[in-house]
Structures are given as C-alpha cells and as structure tokens.
N, C-alpha and C positions, 0 to 999 in steps of 0.2 A: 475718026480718031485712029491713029496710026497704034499700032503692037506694042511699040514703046512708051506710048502714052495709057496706055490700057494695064500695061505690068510697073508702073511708074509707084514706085514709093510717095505719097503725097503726106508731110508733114501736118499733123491734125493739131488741134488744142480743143479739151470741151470746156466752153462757151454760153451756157445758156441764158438766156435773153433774161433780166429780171422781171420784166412784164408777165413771162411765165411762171416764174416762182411766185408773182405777188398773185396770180390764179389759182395756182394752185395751194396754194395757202387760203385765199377765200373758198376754192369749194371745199375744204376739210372743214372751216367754222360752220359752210352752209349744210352738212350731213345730215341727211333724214335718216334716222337710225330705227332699226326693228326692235320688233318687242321680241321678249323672252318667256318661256314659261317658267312660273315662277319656281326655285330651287335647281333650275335644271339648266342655268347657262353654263352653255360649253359641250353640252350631251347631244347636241343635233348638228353640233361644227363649231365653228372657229366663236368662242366666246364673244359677245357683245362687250363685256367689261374689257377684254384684252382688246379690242378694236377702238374702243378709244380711247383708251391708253396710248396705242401706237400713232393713233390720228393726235392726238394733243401734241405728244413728242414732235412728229413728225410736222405740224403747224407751227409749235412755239420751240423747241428747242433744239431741232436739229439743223446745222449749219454747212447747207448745201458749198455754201462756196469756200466754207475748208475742205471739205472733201474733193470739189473741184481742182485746189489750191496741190491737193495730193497727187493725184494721177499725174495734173500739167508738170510736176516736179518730174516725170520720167518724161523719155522721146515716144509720141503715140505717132500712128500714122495710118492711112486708109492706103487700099491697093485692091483691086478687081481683081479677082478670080474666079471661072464661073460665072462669070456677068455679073455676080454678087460683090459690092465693095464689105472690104476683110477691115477693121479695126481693130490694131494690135497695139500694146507696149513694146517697145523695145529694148532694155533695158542691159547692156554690155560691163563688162567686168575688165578691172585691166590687166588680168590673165591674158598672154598672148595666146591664139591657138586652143582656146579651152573648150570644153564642151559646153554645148547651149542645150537648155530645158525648155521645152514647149508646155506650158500651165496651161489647161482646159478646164474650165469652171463646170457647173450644171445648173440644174432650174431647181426651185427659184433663185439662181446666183450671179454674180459677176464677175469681170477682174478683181473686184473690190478684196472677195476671197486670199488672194494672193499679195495685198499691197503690202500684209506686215512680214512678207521672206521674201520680199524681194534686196534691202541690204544686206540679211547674211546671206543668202545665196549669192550675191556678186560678189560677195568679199570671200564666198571660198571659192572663186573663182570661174564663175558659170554666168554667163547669158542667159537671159532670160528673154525667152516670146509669150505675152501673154494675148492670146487674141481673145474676142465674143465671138461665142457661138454665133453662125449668120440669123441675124435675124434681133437678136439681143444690144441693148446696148448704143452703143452712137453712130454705127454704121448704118442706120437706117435699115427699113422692114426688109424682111424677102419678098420677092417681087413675082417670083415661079414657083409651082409645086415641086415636089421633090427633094426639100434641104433636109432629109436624113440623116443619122447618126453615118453612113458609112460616106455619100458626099460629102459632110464636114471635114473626115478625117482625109477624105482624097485632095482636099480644097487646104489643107496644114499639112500634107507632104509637097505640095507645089508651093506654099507660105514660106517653109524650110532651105526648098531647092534656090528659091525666088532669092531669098537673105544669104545667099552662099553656104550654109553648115555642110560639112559632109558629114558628120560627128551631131548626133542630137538625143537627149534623154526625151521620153515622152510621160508627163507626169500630168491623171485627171481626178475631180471630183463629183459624186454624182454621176449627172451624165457623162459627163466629161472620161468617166470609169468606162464606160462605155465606145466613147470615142479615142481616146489615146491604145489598149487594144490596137485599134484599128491602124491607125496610126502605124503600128510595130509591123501589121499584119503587110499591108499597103508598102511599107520601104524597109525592108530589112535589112539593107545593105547600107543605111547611115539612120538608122534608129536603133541603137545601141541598148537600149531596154525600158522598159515601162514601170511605172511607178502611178499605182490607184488605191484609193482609199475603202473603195469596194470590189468587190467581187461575183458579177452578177450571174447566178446560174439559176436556170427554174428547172423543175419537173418536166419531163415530155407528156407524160398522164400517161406511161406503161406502168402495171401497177407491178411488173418485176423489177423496176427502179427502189421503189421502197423496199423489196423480199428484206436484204441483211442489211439494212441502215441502224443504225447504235440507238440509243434512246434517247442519246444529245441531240444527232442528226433530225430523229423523226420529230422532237419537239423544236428545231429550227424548220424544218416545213410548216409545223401548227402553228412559226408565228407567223411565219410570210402568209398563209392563210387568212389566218385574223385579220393583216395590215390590210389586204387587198378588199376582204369582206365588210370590216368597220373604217378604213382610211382611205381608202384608195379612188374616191369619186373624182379627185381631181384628176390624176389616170384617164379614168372614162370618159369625161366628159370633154378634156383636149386631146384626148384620141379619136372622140368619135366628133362632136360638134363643137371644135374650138373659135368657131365665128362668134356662134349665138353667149359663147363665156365673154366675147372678147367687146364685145356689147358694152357690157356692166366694166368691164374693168380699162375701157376707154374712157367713159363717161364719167366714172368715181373713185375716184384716188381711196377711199374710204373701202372700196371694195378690189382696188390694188393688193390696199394691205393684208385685207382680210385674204385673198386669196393667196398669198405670200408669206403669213405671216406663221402655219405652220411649220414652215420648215427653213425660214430666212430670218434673221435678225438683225437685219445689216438694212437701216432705211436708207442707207445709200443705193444698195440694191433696188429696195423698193424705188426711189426717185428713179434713178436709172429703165426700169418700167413703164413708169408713168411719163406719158407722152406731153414734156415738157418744151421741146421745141421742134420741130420738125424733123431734125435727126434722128433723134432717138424714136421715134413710131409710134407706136402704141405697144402692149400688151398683148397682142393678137398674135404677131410672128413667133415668140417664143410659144406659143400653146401650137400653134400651127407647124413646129418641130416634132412634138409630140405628134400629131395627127400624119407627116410625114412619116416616121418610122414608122408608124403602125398601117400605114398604108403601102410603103412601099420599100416593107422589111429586104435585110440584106443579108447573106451566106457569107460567116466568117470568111476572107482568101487564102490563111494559109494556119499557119502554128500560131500558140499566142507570143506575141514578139517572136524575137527570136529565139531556135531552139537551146542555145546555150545560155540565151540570158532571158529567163523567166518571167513574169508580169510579180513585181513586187507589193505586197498591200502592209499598211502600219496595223496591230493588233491594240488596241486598248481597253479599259475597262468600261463598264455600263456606268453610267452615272445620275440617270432617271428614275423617278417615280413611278409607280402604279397608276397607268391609263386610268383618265376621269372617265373612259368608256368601259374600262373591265377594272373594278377596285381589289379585286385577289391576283391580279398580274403581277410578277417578279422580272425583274430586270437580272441580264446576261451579259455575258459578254460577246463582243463579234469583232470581225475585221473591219466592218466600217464604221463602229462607237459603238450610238446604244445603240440596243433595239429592246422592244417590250413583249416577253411573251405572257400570253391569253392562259385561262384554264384549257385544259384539255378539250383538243377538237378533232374531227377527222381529217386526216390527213386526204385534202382534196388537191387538183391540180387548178391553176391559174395561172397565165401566163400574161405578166406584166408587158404595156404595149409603149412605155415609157420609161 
C-alpha cells in the first residue's frame, strides 16, 4: 500500500447488518439476571431494576436505525494514522475560511454526544471534526498497546494537519478533557484554544498542598475521595485487568449496559459498544484505553494550550440528589455539572488512572 493510499480519506457510511440487531435483540430477551438483597438494590452497583429498564428499551423501543439515519445525514470517513484507522464526521459550514473545532468525546461516550451542536455550530460558521477515540466506535479495535490519552491527541494533530486547518479550536468531554489539553499542548501554532467541560487536577500527596486550601477547596478533595473510594471500581478494574471486564461485556449486551449505564444515557452509545458487526469490536478497546494511560502515562509538553489563550471550561449548577450510597450527601456546584459531596472525610490522596 503506497503513502497516499495509507493517508487517503476513505468515505464511510455506518451499515449494520440487521442479522446483528435481530442478535442482539434476542440476547437482551435471553438475559439471566442476578439476584439482589432484598431492600438494598442499587447499594453494591448499578441497580438491577435500572438494568432492565435499560435492557427492555434498549430491546423494544430503541430505533437503531434512526440513529444510524443520523450520523449517515453528515460526511463520515475512515483514514490511517498510526497504523490505526481514525473515524471521523466531517461536518463544513459555508463560512469561507472559518475556523474548525475538533469534538472529542469520553467514556462511556460517543460522537453521539455532539450530534445535537452540530447545526448551530455550522451555522455560526465553524467546521466541525468529530472523530472516536481509537479504539471506540466503527473504526474497529486497537490493534497495538499504547493508544494513550497523549497518542490520541498526537494522532488529531496529524487528523487536523491531514484536512488542511491552519486555524482549529480544540473542544473535549470527559476524557476527551483530557485529550484536547493535549491537543493545544502538541500544536500551538494552529490550535488557537481549548474548550473542556472538566478540569482535571489531583493531589501529588505532599501533604504541604493542602497547608492554605479554603474550606470550599478542602471539601472538593473529600469529594473526589469519596468518588474514587465508593465509585471508582470501573477505574481499577480497566486500568489494571481490562481483558478479563471485557469478557462479560462482549458476551452480554445486558452487562454493556450495566457497565455504562452509570454514567451514559445515550443507548446509542451503548449499541455503538456492543459488538454488533465487525466494525465496531467489542467493548474491550475502549477499557484497554484506560489500561493504556495508566500504563504508559505521559508528561504534559508544554503550557496549557496556548499561553495567551487559556483552556476554557462552562460552570453550571449541581442538579442531583443525595448518593443511594451516602443518604446526608449535598450536591455543589463545579465546572464539569454535578458532583456529590459525602459527609466529612479525610482528606487522603488518589490518583485517578483514567
């Protein structure tokens, strides 16, 4: 395969086989489902009532192929990078010259995230790239170790270069907060500024970090604490053995959900996961991201973005309840929605590996 066929733009459409939806639709009826103790579903993880909830929708009333019908409405396209093929939207404005914005989703998420600003964004005049993370999605699995939060972003400054921009906004959620950063980091010289919905900083665990921290501050540690001590198993467990997860959530669409369904609502998303035709993989490569960064962490390269123009995050209000795991928890506010903080705890260090 010659250079130019290897950096080739290749026109996509997702496709999936109906033979695979009408599977996946029987193993959701065929679901052997756990038991609960009694009074206490939801107190040991993802609720069994909420799991089939999501499995019924997702068998009888969710309509794959309008959502299909959506994405084929923009230009997709696959392109090698990395030996990895890149599935992206590509979505143009008829702005001459305008700036384009690079979307980066997270886990458990998709482009799907982004389909409802993708019209007014074009209409006020901005391009739009929205790629999957490698590995997510319909580009098929990663195939090598090492797909990392800072290869991603080196793999959508060559995505960028590849589509002509000299001019690009970098805009991520979730991980994506993570990778766009990078992004700024990696090309400052035609990544004009960053735009994330979080802002991820942990503790080093010098315990002079915390000496003059405010009261606001030190109860924003106690709740990152809490998350990682009562929520965070998904973390551990695709950081450290995301084969043996990826097991169960090849095999059982039922335990797709469940493993997705704290924190994704979008069973497009989920479908997208679930290893429906050969494109899309399995489950496996997106946990196997997480197990990458934590294996083969990377050193910021420079400022965040650029030094003139900042990493920008939206602030808004909390809008949650009181954790079924902590019932006197009070909700806050933060830059990236909710978050729940716990009663009072010691202010310990953990360093998220996802």
């Amino acid at each position: 395969m010659t250079e130019q066929q290897t950096t080739a733009l290749r026109p996509y459409r997702v496709e999936i086989p109906q033979a695979d939806l009408d599977d996946l639709r029987d193993r959701l009826a065929r679901t052997r489902w756990t038991s609960v103790v009694d009074g206490a579903d939801g107190e040991y993880g993802t609720a069994l009532s909420r799991v089939r909830r999501l499995a019924e929708y997702w068998r009888d009333g969710f309509d794959w192929r309008a959502f299909e019908a959506r994405l084929n409405a923009h230009p997709q396209f696959l392109t090698e990078i990395d030996g990895q093929d890149i599935h992206f939207l590509h979505v143009k404005s008829d702005a001459p010259n305008g700036t384009a914005l690079l979307l980066t989703h997270g886990w458990p998420g998709s482009q799907a995230e982004y389909l409802d600003v993708i019209e007014p964004l074009t209409a006020a005049g901005y391009d739009l790239v929205i790629p999957s993370i490698p590995g997510y999605g319909f580009a098929g699995p990663t195939t090598e170790k090492g797909w990392n939060l800072h290869r991603t972003a080196r793999a959508w400054v060559e995505l960028m270069a590849r589509l002509g921009y000299e001019r690009y906004g970098a805009v991520g959620n979730d991980g994506g907060s993570m990778i766009s950063p990078e992004v700024g980091r990696l090309d400052p010289d035609h990544c004009v500024g960053v735009h994330v919905t979080q802002l991820f900083s942990f503790p080093s665990g010098d315990p002079a970090e915390m000496a003059e921290l405010t009261d606001e501050e030190k109860k924003a540690v106690e709740t990152l604490q809490w998350f990682w001590e009562n929520m965070g198993s998904f973390n551990q467990v695709q950081s450290q053995q995301p084969q043996t997860l990826a097991h169960a959530l090849s095999d059982s669409p039922a335990a797709c959900s469940a493993g997705t369904s704290s924190c994704c609502r979008r069973t497009s998303t989920t479908t997208s996961y679930w290893p429906t035709s050969p494109l899309t993989g399995s489950p496996a490569p997106p946990a196997r991201h997480c197990a990458s960064t934590a294996r083969w962490p990377w050193t910021p390269s420079g400022p965040k973005a650029r030094p003139r123009s900042p990493p920008r995050w939206p602030a808004r209000e909390a809008t949650s309840s009181a954790s079924a795991a902590s019932p006197s928890a009070t909700t806050r506010t933060s830059c990236g929605g909710t978050s729940t903080r716990p009663p009072a705890t010691t202010p310990r260090t953990r360093l998220p590996r996802c």
